[in-house]
Wavefront OBJ file of the C-alpha trace (Angstrom):
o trace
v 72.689 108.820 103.501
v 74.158 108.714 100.250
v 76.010 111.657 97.847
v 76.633 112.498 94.374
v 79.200 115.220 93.719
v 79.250 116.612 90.181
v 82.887 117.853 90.244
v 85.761 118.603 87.274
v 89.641 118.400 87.786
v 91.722 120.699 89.106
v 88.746 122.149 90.973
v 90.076 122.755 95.035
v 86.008 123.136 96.219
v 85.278 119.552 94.220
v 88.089 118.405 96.479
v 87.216 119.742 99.874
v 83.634 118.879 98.996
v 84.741 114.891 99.021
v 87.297 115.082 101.766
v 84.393 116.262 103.886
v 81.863 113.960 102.866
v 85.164 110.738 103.331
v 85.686 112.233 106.946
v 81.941 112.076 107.681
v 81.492 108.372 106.326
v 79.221 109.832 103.888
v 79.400 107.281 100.713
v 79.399 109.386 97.651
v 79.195 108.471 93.640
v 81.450 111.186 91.852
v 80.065 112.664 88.444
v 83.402 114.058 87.009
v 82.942 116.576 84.037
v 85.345 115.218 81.497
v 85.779 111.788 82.694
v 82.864 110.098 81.336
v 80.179 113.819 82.143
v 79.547 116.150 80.359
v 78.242 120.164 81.452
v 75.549 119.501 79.465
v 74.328 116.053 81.540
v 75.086 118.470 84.520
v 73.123 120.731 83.361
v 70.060 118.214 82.459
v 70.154 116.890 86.096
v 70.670 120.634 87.642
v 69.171 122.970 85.390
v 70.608 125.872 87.755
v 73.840 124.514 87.926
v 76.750 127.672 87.512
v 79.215 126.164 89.301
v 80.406 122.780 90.574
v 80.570 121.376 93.281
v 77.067 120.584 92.651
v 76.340 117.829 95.839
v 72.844 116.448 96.037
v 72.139 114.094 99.610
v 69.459 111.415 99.345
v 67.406 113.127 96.533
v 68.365 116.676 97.470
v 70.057 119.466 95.859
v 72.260 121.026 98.607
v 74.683 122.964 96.111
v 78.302 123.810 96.616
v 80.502 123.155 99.282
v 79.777 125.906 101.295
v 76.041 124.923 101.578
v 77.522 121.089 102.019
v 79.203 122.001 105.095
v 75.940 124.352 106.454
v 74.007 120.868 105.675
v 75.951 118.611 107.429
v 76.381 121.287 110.901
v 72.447 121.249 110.610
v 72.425 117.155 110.940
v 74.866 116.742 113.324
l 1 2 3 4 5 6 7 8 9 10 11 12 13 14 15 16 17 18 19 20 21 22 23 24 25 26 27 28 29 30 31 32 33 34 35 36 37 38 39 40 41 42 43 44 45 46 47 48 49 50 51 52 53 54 55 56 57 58 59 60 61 62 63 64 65 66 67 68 69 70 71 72 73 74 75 76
């Protein structure tokens, strides 16, 4: 299983988002708006994209961290 977390600073959901994914083992590449992203690459990858976290598993957009932690109850 691997991650990608589209995230910003100063953003407390980007944050819990990775914590959870670190706790589960869950290797993740960050994609931080403003340190090398832009909204608009976000935007190109995730066309429906209004807030971020935006966390996609293997392939698949799960959303924000609220869906990330539905996702990982449902594979546990």
């Amino acid at each position: 299983m691997k991650a990608i977390v589209w995230s910003k600073y100063h953003c407390p959901y980007c944050d819990q988002a990775k914590a959870l994914l670190g706790q589960r083992e869950i290797p993740f590449e960050e994609k931080k708006i403003g340190d090398g992203y832009t909204k608009e690459e976000l935007l190109e990858e995730i066309p429906s994209a209004r807030t971020v976290p935006q966390i996609i598993i293997d392939g698949e957009l799960i959303g924000g961290f609220n869906e990330l932690k539905q996702f990982l109850t449902k594979a546990a």
